[in-house]
N, C-alpha and C positions, 0 to 999 in steps of 0.2 A: 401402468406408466406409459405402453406405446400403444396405445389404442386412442386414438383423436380422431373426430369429425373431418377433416382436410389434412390432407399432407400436399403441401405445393412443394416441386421439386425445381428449385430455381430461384433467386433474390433479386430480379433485375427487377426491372419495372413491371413488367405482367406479374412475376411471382407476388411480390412483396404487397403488391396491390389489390392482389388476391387476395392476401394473409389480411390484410388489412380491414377490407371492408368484408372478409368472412367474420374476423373475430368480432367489428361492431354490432356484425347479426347474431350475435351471443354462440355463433360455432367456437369450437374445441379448435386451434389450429398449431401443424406445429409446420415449420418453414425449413426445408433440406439445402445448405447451400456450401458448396466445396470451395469456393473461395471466398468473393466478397460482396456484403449487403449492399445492393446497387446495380451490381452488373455492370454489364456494356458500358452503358448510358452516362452512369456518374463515374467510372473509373477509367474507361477508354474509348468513349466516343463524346456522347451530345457535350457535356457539361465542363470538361476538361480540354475537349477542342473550342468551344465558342469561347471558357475564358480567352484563350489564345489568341482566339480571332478578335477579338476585344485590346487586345492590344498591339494586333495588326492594326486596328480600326486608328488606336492614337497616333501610331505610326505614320497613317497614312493622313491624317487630320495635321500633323506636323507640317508634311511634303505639299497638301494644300494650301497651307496659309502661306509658306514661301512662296510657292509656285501661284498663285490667284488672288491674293489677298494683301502680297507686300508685307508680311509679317518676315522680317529675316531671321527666320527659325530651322534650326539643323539638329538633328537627331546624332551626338558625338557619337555613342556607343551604344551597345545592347548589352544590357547583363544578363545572359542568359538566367543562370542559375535563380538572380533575382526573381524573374517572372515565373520559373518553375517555381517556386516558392511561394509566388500569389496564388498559382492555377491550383498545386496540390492544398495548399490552406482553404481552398475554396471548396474542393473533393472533399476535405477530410470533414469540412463541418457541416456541408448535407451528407455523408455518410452517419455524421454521430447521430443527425438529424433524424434519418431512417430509421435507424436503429433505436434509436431513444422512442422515435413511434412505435416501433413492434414491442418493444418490452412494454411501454404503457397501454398497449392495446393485449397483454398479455400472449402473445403468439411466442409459439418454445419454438427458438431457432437451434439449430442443431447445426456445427459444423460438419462435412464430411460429404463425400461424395454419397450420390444416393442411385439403385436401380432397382425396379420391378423385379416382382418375385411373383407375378400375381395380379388377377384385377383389382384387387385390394390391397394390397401386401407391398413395402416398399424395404427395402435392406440398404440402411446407410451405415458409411465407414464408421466404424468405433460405436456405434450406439447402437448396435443389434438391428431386428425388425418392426416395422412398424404396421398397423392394423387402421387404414381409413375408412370409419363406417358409410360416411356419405361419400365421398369421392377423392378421385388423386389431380393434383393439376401439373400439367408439364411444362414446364418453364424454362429451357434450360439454355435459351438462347444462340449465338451466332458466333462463328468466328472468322476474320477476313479469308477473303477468297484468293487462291493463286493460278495462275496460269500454269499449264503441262509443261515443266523442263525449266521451272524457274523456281528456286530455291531463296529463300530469306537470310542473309546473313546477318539483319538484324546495325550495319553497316552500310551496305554499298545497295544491295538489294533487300527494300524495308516494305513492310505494308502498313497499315496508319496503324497499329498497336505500337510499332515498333519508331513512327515517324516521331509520335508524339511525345513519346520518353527518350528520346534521341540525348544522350552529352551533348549536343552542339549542334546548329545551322547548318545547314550545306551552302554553299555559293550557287550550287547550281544544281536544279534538280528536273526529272524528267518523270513527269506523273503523268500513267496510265491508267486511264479510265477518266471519262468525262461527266459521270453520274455526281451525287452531293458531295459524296466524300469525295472524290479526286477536286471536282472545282473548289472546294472549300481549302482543302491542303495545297492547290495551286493557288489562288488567292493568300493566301496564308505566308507562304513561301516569299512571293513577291515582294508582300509589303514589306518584309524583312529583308528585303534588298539583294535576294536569289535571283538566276539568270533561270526564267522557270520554261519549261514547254510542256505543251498538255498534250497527251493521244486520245482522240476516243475514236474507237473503231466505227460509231454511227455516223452519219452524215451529218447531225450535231448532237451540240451539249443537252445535257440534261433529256435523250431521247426518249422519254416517256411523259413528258412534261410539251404542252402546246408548242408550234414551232418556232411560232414568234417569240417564246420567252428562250427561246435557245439562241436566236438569232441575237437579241437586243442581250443576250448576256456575252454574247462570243466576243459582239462588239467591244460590250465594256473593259473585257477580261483584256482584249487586245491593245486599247488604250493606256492599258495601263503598262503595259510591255510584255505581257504573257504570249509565247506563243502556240495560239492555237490549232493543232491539225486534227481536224476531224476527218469523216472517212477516211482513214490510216492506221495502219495495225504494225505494233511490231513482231518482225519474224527473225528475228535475234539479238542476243547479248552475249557481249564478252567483257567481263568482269580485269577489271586494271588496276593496280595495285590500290591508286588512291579516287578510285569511284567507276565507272564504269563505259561500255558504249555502246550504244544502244543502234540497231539499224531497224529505221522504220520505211511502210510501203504506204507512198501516200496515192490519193485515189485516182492518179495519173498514171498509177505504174512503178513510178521510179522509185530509190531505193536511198535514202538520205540518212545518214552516216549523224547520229550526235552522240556526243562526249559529257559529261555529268560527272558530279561528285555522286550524286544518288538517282537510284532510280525504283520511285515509290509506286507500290501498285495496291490500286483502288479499284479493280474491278468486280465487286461487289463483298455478298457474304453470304456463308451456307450454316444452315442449321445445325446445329451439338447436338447428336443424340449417341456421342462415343459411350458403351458402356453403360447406356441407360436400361435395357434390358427389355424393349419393346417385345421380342418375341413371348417372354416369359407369361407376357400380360397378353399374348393374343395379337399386338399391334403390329404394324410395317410402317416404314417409311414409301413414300411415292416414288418417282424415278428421278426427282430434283433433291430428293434429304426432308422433305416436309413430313410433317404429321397431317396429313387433312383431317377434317372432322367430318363425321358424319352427319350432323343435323348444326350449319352453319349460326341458328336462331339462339345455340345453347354451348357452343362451339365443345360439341361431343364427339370423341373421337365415334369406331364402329364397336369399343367396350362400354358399357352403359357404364356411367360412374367415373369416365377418366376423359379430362377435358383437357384443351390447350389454349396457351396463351401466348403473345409473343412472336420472335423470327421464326418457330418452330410450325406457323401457318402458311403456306402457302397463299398466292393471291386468292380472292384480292382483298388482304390482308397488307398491308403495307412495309411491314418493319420500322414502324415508327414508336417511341415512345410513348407519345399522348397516344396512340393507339392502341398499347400493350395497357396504358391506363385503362382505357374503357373496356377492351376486351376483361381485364381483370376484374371492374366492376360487376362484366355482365356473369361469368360465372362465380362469382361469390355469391352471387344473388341468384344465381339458379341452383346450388347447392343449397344455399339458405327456404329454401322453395318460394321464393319471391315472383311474381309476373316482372318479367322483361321483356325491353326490346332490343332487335339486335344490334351491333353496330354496321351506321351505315356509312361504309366506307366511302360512298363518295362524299360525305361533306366532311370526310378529314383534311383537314389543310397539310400541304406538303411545303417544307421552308428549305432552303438554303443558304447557309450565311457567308455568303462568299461577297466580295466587295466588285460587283454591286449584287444585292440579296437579290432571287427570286423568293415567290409563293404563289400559292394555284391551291385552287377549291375546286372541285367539280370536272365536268368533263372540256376536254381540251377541243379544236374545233373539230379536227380530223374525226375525233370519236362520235361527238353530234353529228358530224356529214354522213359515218361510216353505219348510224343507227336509220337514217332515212328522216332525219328530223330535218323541218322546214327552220332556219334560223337565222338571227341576223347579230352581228358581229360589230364590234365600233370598238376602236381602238385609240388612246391619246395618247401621245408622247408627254412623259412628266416634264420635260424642259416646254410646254405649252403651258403651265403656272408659273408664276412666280419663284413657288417655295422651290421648286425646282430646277428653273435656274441659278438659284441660290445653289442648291447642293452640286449641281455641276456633272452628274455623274451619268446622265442622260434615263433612259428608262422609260417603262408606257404601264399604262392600264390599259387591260383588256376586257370584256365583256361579251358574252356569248348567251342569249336569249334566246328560246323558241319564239317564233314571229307565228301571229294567229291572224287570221285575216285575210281580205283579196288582196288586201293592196304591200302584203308582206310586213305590217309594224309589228316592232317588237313589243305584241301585248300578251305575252305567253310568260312561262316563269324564268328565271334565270337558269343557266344549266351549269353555266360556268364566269369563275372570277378570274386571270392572271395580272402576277404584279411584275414587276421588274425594278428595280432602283436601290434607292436608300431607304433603312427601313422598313422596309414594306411588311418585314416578319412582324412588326406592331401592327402593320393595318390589316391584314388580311382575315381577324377577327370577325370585323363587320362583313367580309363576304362568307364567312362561313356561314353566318346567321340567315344573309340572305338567300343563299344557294340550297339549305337546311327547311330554311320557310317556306320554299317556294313560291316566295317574291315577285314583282313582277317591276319591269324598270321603273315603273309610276307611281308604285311603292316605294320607292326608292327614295324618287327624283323629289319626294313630298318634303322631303326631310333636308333640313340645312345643315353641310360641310362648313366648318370655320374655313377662314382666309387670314392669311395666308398660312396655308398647309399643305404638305402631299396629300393628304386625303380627299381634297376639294376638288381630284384629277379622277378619282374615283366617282364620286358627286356629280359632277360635270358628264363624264358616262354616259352614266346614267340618266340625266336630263336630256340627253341627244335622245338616246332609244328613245326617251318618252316623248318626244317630238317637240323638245324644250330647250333645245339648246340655246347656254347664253354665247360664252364663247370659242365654240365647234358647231363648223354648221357641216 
């Protein structure tokens, strides 16, 4: 009864994803998971935040048509509890979703916490040991991260588990960290009519993301009344009966005093492996909490037979869902003894759905300049279409090519896509493909954007590289 071909330890998106396309390869699979089928992803992060932002988005479609359009329309109230009640009905029915997949994919899910006992051998709560002939996979995901001397009460001092299940709105909130999560919960915040301020201790937003897409996002963010202080750190809080105050050090020195109902921290997240039993199996963690793998092609750790999936990978592995997808594809398929290839993480698109969205495919310029590569760059502002200045919300495409040539044209492949604006988390599809294919702008530029669309600023681009521009010269 506990002897199976796979044991994944973990239900988020790498786990289940594993379970899933091991069992359509006719493996034995049984799934370990101590709370809930989904993870992070469906119960406290991607799916349950973007509802949310989804109805920041009507929120703020309301504030536009008064304010631009002559529409005299006014948002009376917010019913909290109402929109909890769409967000979690949304949860609950790709949860049943999941799970309805795994039973008809017959994979024996097993509630209970689970650790190594063994390269083979895994000992979950309440169901004895179990025996994985082919391999174990470690799934077992991430939990927000905190700063030294700063405690969660879940109230005044929350991190985004804690923000999202909140009883009630703040008026005013003070969100530290500048990365997805913080600008999406500061976005978030605002359009619900919070007095917000953002810290990121980088010099900007989204510091791992191209510059310009940090600039043309600070902007927006600040348009819309957020205030943003980048290079500034906070180096204290004192906790007030009914929210908090916060003292940050901005990059001048000085030492500016703010006051909040909350004060949410997004400065990242670190890998779960409390109680998983690594040593048992031979394994260690790195000096950040990762598991790395030893042969990245098959994401094996340095035990033959024990693979990972998920936040539990250090870079450059991303932490992204659609990523824990394909990582889970790839070792189902290497268990299954299937040829694969690996994932290649630069053509995973990175999204942010904050108002206004970013998204980015590939390398950013800095990292193209920082490899020695010859390149050339063209950038449009989406208020240069139409559809654009319809939306209002300002925003660019960017484009980053190796240039081949004497004369510097960009007839090399594409290295990099950035978006900025509205929607862009819909277009950045077509640059993954391109950036994947390696494309080249006149590949591109062959192909007709409808009009009037944001995508036509993408199109447009591209026909510049290609020495086609109609209107960007």
């Amino acid at each position: 009864m506990n002897t199976t071909d796979v044991l994944v330890i973990g239900g988020g998106t790498g786990g289940y994803s594993t379970a899933l396309r091991a069992a359509a390869l006719g493996l034995r699979v049984v799934l370990a998971e101590r709370d809930l089928i989904g993870g992070t992803c469906l119960h406290r992060g991607c799916i349950p935040s973007k509802a949310m932002l989804h109805a920041a988005e009507l929120v703020d479609g309301i504030t536009e048509a008064r304010e631009r359009w002559g529409v005299k329309a006014t948002v009376d109230s917010l019913d909290w509890p109402a929109l909890v009640a769409t967000r979690d009905s949304i949860v609950a029915r790709n949860h049943q979703g999941v799970a309805g997949n795994l039973q008809t994919a017959r994979v024996r899910v097993v509630q209970g916490s689970a650790r190594l006992t063994g390269p083979r051998t895994v000992r979950i709560e309440g169901a004895g040991e179990f025996t994985a002939r082919r391999g174990i996979v470690l799934a077992t995901g991430s939990r927000p991260r905190l700063l030294p001397g700063l405690t969660a009460d879940g109230r005044r001092v929350v991190t985004s588990d804690d923000a999202l299940f909140a009883a009630e709105l703040p008026a005013s909130v003070v969100v530290l960290g500048g990365g997805a999560i913080g600008v999406e919960y500061a976005s978030f915040h605002r359009s619900m009519g919070a007095e917000v301020t953002l810290v990121e201790a980088a010099e900007r937003l989204l510091p791992l993301e191209d510059e310009d897409v940090g600039r043309h996002l600070a902007r927006g963010l600040k348009k819309r009344g957020i205030a943003v202080r980048t290079g500034s750190t906070l180096t204290g809080t004192e906790l007030l009966p009914d929210g908090i105050r916060a003292t940050v050090r901005t990059p001048k020195g000085e030492e500016v005093v703010i006051e909040a109902e909350r004060l949410l921290v997004a400065v990242g997240r670190v890998p779960v492996t409390d109680g998983l039993g690594l040593e048992a199996a031979g394994l260690s963690t790195d000096g950040r909490g990762f598991v790395p793998p030893a042969d990245w092609s098959r994401l094996e750790t340095a035990v033959p037979g024990i693979h990972v999936v998920g936040d539990l990978l250090p870079p450059p592995s991303l932490g992204l869902a659609h990523a824990s997808f394909a990582e889970g594809l790839l070792v189902a398929e290497t268990l299954a003894g299937i040829p694969t290839r690996p994932v290649d993480y630069a053509t995973v698109p990175r999204v942010t759905y904050s108002s206004p969205q970013t998204a980015s495919v590939g390398l950013t310029e800095a990292q193209a300049r920082a490899r020695g590569l010859e390149i050339k760059v063209n950038t449009m502002p989406l208020t240069a279409t139409a559809k654009g200045m319809v939306h209002g919300q300002g925003g660019m495409v960017k484009v980053i090519a190796a240039a081949d040539g004497a004369g510097g044209e960009a007839t090399g492949a594409v290295l990099g896509v950035h978006l900025v604006g509205p929607h862009v988390s819909e277009m950045v599809a077509e640059s993954q493909l391109i950036v994947a294919w390696d494309a080249e702008p006149a590949d591109v530029a062959q192909h007709i954007h409808a009009h009037p669309t944001l995508s036509e600023a993408v199109g447009e681009t591209f026909l510049t590289l290609a020495g086609r521009g109609l209107h960007q010269h």
